[in-house]
N, C-alpha and C positions, 0 to 999 in steps of 0.2 A: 398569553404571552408565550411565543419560545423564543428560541436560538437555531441559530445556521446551525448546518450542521461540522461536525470536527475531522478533520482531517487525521490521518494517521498512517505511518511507517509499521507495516509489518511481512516479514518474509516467507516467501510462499514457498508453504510443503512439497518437498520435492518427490516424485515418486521414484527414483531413484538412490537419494540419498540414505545410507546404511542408517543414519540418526533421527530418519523421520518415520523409517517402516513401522515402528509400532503404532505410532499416532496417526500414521494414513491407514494401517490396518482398522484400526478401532472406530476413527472421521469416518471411512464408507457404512460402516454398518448402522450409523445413525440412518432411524427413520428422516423421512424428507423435513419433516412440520419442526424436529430440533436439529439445533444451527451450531449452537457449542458444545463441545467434548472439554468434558471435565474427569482426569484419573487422580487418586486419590483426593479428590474433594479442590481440584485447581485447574480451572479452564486452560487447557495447552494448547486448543487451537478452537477455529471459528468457521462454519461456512459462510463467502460473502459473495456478491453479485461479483459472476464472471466476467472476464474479460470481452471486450467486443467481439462478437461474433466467435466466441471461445478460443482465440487468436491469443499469444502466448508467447513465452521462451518457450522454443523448443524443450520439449522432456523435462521443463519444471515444471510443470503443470499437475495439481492432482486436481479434479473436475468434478464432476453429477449433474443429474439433471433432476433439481426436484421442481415438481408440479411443472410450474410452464419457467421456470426460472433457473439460467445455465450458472450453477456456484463454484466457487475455488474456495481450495483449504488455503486457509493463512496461520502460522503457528503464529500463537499467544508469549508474549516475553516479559520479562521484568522491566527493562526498558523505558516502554511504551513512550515511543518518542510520539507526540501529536502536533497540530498547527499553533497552538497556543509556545511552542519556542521557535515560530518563522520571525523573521525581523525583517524579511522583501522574497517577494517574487520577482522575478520580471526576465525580460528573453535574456540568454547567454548565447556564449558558442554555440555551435552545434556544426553536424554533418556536413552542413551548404546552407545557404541561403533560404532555400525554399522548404529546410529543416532545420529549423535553430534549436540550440537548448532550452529546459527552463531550468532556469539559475532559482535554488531556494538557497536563502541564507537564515542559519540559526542562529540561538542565542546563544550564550556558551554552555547553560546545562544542557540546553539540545545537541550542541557540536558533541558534545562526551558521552551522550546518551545513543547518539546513531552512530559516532566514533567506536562506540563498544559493541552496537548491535552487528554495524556491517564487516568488520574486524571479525567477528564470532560466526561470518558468513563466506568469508572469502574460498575462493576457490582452491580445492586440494591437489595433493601431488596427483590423485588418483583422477581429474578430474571433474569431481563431481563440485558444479557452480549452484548458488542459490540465486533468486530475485527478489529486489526489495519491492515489494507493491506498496501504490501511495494509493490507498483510500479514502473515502467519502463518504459518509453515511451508508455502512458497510455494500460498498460497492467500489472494486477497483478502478482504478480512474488511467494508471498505466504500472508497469512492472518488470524496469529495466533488470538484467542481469548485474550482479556485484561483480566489478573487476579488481574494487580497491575499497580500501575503507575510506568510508567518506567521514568529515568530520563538521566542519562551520559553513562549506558548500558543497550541493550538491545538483550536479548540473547530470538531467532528464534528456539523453538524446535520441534522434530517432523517431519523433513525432512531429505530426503537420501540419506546417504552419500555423491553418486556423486555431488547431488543438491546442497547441501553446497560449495562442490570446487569449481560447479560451477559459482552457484553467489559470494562466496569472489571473482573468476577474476572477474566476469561482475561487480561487484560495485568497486575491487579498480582500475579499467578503467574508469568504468562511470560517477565520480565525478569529472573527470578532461577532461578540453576540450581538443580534440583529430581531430587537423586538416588535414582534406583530401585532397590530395595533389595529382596531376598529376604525374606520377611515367614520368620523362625524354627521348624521344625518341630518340634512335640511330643513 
């Protein structure tokens, strides 16, 4: 038996940002084959599957390339908002037409949980912006820029059409365990 796999919010290491240098100094010097940095004994960040074609926010981005596989740092948080407080996907606004949103809506321990995460990410006087990357069985799936703090919606723009349809299925499959099963022999 397993389960799908879990979605998850976490904000990507910026290599610019004055509060992440030390945790991207320490992220690159892992060898390639380990994936998490752990400083005094507490996982702060993770390598996970890069972005398509290593395509990004501009300058949020911290990268590698281990073995054949292109990874982003994401920093680890208390948080840890996941898909288990979505209560809908489905398309929102967006750009135009032929780029809608995707509309997630949380639960309310989720709205307070990303309410505090992306609140604790917003953009400075100085302007240094962070991205919320939405993950997938640690593999980024997209990673819009924070322009505000989000809290019970959060609507994903700027991807294509197809993309959209695609993940509202993969997330309102993903949130729920999905056991596999020996199909019966004749």
């Amino acid at each position: 038996m397993s389960a799908a796999g879990e979605f998850e919010f976490r904000i990507l290491a910026s290599p610019v940002a004055a509060s992440d240098q030390a945790v991207v100094a320490s992220a690159m010097r892992l060898p390639p084959e380990e994936k998490q940095l752990a400083i005094g004994g507490k996982v702060v960040a993770k390598w996970v599957g890069g972005l398509k074609d290593g395509n990004g926010p501009p300058n949020l981005l911290v990268h590698r390339q281990a073995a054949n596989a292109f990874e982003t740092l994401v920093l680890i948080d208390s948080h840890d908002v996941t898909g288990v407080y979505f209560t809908s996907v489905e398309r929102g606004p967006g750009q135009s037409p032929a780029h809608p949103g995707l509309r997630i809506e949380l639960n309310a321990k989720g709205s307070r949980l990303l309410g505090k995460l992306t609140a604790a990410n917003l953009p400075t006087a100085t302007g240094e912006r962070h991205a919320l990357a939405l993950i997938l069985d640690d593999s980024i799936l997209a990673a819009p820029t924070i322009m505000a703090a989000i809290s019970n919606t959060a609507i994903i723009e700027g991807l294509p059409e197809e993309e959209v349809d695609s993940l509202i299925s993969i997330m309102n499959a993903g949130a729920l365990p999905l056991p596999v099963c020996e199909a019966p022999q004749p």
